[in-house]
ZADO-1210 file (C-alpha; in nm, 4 decimals, padded with zeros to 6 digits):
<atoms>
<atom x="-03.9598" y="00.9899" z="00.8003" code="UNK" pos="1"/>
<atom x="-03.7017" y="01.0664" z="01.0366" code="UNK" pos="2"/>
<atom x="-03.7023" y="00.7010" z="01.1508" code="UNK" pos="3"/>
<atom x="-03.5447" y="00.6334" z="00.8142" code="UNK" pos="4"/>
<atom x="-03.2965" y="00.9139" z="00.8365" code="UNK" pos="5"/>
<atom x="-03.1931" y="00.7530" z="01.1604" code="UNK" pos="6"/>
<atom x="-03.2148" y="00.3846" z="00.9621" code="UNK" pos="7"/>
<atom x="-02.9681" y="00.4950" z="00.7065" code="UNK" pos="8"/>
<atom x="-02.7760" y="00.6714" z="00.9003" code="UNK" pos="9"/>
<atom x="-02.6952" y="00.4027" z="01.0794" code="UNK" pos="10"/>
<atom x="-02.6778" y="00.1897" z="00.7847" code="UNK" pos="11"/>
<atom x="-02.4080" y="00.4143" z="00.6647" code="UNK" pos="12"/>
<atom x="-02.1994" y="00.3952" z="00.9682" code="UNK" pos="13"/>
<atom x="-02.2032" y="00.0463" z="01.0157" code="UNK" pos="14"/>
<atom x="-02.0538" y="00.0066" z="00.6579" code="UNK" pos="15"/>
<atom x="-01.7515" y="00.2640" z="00.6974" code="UNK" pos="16"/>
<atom x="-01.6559" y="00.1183" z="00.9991" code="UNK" pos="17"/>
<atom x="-01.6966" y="-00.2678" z="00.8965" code="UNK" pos="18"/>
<atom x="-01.3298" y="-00.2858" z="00.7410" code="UNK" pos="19"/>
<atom x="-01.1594" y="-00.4745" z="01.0108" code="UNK" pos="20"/>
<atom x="-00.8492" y="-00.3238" z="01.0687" code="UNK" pos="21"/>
<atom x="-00.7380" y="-00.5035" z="01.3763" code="UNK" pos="22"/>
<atom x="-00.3457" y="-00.5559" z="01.3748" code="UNK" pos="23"/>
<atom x="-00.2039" y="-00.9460" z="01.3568" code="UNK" pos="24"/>
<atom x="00.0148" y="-01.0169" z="01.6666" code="UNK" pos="25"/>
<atom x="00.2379" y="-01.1585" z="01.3844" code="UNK" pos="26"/>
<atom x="00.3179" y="-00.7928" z="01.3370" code="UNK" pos="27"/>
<atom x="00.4702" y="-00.7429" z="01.6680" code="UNK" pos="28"/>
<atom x="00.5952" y="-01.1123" z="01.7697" code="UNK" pos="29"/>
<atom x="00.9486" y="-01.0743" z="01.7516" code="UNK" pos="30"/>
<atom x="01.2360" y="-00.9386" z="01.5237" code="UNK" pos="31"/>
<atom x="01.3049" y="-01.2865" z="01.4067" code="UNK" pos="32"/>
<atom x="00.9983" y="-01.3508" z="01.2522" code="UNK" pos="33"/>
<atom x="00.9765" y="-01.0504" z="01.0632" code="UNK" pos="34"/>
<atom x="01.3197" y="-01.1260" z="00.9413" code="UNK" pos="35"/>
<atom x="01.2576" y="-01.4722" z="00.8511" code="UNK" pos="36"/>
<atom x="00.9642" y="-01.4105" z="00.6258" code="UNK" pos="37"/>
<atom x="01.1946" y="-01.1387" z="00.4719" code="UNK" pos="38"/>
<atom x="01.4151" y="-01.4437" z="00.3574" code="UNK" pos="39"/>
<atom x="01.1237" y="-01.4991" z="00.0693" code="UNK" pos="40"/>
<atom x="01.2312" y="-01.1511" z="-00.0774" code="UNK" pos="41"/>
<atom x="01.1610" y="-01.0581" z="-00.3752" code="UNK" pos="42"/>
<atom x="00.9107" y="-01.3356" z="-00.3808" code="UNK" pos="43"/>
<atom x="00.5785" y="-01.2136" z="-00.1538" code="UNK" pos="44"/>
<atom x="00.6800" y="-01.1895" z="00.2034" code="UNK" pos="45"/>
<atom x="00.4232" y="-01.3261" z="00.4182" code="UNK" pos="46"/>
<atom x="00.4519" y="-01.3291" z="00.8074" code="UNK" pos="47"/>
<atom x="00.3631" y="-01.7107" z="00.9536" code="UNK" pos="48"/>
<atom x="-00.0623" y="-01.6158" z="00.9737" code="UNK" pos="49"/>
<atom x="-00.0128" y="-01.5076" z="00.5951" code="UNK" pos="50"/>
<atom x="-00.0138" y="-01.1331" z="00.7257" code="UNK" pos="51"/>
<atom x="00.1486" y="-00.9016" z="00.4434" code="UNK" pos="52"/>
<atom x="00.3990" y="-00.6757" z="00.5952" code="UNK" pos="53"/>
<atom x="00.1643" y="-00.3406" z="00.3938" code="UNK" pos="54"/>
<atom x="-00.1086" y="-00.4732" z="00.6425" code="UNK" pos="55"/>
<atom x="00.0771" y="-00.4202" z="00.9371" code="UNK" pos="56"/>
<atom x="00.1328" y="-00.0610" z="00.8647" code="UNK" pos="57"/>
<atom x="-00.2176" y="-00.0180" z="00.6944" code="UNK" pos="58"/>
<atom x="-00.3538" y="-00.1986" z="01.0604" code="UNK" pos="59"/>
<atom x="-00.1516" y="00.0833" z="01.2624" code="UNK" pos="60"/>
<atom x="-00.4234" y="00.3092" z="01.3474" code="UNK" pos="61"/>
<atom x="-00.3037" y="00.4364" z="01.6491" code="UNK" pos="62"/>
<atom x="00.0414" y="00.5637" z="01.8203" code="UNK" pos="63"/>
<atom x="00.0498" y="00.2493" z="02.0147" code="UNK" pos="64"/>
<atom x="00.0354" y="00.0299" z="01.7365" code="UNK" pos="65"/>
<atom x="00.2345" y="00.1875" z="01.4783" code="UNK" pos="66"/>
<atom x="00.5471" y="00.1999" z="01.7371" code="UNK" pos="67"/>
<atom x="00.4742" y="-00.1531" z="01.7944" code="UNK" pos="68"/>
<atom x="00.5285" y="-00.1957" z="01.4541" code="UNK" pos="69"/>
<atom x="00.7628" y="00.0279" z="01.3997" code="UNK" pos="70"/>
<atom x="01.0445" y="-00.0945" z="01.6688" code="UNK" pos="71"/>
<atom x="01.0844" y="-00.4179" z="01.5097" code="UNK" pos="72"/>
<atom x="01.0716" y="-00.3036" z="01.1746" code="UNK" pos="73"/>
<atom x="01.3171" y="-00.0222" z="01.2269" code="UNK" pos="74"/>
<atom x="01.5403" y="-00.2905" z="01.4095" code="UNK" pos="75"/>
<atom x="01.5425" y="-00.5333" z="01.1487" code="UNK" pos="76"/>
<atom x="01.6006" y="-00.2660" z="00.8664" code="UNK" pos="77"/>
<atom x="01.8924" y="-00.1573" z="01.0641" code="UNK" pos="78"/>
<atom x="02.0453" y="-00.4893" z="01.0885" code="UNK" pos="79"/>
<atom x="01.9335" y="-00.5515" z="00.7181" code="UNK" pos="80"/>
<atom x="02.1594" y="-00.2766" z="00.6372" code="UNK" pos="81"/>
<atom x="02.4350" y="-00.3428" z="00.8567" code="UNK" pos="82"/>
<atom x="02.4209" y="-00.6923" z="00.6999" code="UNK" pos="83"/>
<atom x="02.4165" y="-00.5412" z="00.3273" code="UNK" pos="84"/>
<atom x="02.0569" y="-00.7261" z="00.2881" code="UNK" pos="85"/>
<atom x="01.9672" y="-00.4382" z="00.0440" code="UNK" pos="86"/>
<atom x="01.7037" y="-00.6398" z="-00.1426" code="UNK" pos="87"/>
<atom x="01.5150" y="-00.7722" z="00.1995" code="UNK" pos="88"/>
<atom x="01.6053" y="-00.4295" z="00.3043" code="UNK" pos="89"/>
<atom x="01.4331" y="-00.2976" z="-00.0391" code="UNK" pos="90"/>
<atom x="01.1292" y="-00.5256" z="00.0150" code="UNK" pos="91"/>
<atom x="01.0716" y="-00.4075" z="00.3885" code="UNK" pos="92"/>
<atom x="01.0492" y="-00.0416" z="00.2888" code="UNK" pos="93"/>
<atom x="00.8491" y="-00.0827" z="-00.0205" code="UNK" pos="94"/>
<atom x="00.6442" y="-00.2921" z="00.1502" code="UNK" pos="95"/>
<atom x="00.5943" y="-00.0408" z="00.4293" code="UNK" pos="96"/>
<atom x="00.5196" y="00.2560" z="00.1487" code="UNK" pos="97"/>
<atom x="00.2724" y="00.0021" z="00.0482" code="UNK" pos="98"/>
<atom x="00.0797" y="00.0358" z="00.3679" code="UNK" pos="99"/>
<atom x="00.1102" y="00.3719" z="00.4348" code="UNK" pos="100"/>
<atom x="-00.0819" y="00.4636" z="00.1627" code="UNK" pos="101"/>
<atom x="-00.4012" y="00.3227" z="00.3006" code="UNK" pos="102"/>
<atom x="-00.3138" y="00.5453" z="00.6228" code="UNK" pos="103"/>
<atom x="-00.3950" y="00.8945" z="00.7212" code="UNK" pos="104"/>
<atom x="-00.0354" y="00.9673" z="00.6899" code="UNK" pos="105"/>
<atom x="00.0507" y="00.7868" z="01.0678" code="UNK" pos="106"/>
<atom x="00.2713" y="00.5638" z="00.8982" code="UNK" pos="107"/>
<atom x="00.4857" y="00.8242" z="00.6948" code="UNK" pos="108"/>
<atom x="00.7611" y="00.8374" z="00.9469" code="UNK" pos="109"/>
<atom x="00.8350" y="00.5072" z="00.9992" code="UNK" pos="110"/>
<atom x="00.8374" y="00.4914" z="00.6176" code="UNK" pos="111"/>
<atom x="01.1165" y="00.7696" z="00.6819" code="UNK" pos="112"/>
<atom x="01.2813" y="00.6211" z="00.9600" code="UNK" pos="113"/>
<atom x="01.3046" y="00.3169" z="00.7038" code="UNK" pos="114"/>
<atom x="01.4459" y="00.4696" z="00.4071" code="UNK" pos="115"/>
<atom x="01.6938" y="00.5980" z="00.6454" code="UNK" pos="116"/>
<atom x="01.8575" y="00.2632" z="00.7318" code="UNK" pos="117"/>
<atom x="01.9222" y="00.1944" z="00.3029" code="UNK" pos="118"/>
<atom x="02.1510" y="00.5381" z="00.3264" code="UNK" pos="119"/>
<atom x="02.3922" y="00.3462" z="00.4766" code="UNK" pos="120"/>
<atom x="02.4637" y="00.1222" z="00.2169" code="UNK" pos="121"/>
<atom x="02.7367" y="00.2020" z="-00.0206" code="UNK" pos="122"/>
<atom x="02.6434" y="00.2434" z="-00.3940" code="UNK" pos="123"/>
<atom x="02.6940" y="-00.0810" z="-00.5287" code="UNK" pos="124"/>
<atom x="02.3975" y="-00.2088" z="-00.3048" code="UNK" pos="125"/>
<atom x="02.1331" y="00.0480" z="-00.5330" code="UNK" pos="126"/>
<atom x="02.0355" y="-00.2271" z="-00.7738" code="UNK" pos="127"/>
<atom x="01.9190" y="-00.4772" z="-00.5150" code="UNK" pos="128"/>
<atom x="01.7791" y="-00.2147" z="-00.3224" code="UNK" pos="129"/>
<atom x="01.5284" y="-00.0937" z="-00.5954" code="UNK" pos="130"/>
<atom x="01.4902" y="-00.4609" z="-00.7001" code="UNK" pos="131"/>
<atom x="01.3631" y="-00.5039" z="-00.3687" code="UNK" pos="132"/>
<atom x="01.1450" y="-00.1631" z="-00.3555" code="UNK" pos="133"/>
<atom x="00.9463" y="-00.2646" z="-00.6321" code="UNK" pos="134"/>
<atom x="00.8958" y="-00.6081" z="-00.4958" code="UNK" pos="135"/>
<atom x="00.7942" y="-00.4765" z="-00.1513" code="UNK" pos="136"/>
<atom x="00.5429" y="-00.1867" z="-00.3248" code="UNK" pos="137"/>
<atom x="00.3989" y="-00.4631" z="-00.5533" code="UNK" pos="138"/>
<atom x="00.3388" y="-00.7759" z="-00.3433" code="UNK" pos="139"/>
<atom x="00.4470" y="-00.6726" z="00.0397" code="UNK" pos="140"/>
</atoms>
């Protein structure tokens, strides 16, 4: 009997820990190619392996990884925003909100940190923005 406890057991934490959550290196090559597959906005954003940006955050299971992450992404939403890219912009953070729901709340304040870049764009950017949001939540 309580070699099948120890069975199942076993059995049971093989299977919650068999979702492989290993970040892509596509998630931390470079600014540029995070950028780049930005370019697809509002279409789905894919980085070159066919990573979706949501995985990178959902794959950010530690400190380390998620400021990996995070220091591009924060870069290239500031530039985004600088550049008045609201809809890649748009697409980047709602693709980010995308991930961080399948975290244990690690990813919430780069989400912040992300949303923070879009309040410097002047009104008339709001439309393209939530076009972009949308997008990002639904297919990033």
């Amino acid at each position: 009997m309580r070699a099948a406890v120890v069975l199942l057991a076993a059995i049971a934490l093989g299977a919650c820990g068999s979702r492989d959550r290993t970040m892509s290196p596509a998630c931390t090559a470079d600014t540029a190619t995070i950028a780049r597959a930005l370019d697809r906005a509002p279409a789905p954003v894919r980085l070159p392996d066919g990573t979706l940006l949501s995985q990178c955050m959902a794959a950010a299971d530690t400190d380390a990884a998620l400021q990996s992450f995070g220091v591009l992404a924060t870069q290239v939403a500031d530039d985004l925003a600088d550049r008045g890219a609201a809809l890649r912009l748009g697409y980047l953070i709602g693709a980010a909100r995308r991930g961080a729901t399948k975290t244990n709340g690690i990813g919430a304040e780069l989400e912040h940190r992300l949303e923070s870049s879009a309040r410097r764009l002047s009104g008339s950017f709001r439309g393209q923005l939530e076009r972009g949001l949308r997008a990002g939540e639904q297919t990033g």
